[in-house]
C-alpha positions as CSV (number, residue, x, y, z in Angstrom):
1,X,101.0,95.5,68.2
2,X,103.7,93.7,66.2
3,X,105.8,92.9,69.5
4,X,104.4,94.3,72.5
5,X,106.6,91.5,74.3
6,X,109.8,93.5,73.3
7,X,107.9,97.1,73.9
8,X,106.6,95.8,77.6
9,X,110.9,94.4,78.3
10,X,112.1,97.5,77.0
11,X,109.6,99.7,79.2
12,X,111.3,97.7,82.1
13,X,114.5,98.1,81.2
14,X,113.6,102.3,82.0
15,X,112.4,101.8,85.5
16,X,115.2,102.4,88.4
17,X,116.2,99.0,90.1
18,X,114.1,97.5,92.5
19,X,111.1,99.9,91.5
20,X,109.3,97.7,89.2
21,X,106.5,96.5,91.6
22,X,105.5,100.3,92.7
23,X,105.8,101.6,89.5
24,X,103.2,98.8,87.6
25,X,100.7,100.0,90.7
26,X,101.8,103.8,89.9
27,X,100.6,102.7,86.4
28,X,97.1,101.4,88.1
29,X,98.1,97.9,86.7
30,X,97.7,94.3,88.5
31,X,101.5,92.4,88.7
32,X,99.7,89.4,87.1
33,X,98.7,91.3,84.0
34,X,102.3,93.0,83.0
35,X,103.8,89.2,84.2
36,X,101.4,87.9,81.5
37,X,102.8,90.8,78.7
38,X,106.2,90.3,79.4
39,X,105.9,86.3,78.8
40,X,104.4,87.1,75.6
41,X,100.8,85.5,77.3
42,X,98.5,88.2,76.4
43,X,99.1,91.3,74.6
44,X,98.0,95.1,76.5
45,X,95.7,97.0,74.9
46,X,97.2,100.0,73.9
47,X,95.8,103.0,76.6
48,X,97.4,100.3,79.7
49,X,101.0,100.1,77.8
50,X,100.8,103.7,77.6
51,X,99.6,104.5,81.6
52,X,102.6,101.4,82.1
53,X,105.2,104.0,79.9
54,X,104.1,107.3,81.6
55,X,104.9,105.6,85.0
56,X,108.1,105.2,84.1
57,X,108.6,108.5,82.8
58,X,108.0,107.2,78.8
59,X,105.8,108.7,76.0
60,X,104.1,106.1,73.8
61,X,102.6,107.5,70.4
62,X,100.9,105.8,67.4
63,X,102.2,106.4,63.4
64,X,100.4,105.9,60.3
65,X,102.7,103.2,58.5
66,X,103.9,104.3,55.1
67,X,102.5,101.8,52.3
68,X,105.1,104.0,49.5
């Protein structure tokens, strides 16, 4: 992922105020690891940003990038 530090802030920035907490366990996600993406520390593989997304209500999808 070219930025997954900017995908994980923007995820955030969909959940309801003070909802964060429930909705990474919703997700089936430790606090420690989505701390760790949102620092920029490690990067998610893709299937937990995506179970992080549909917690909140978000679709995540993978493109083919155009080499034209």
């Amino acid at each position: 992922m070219a930025d997954s530090k900017a995908l994980v802030n923007e995820i955030f920035k969909a959940i309801p105020p003070r909802k964060a907490i429930s909705t990474i366990h919703d997700a089936g996600l430790s606090e420690r690891s989505v701390y760790k993406w949102r620092r920029g520390q490690t990067c998610p593989s893709f299937d937990n940003l995506q179970a992080f997304a549909n917690a909140v209500g978000l679709e995540l999808s993978l493109t083919a990038k155009d080499e034209s």
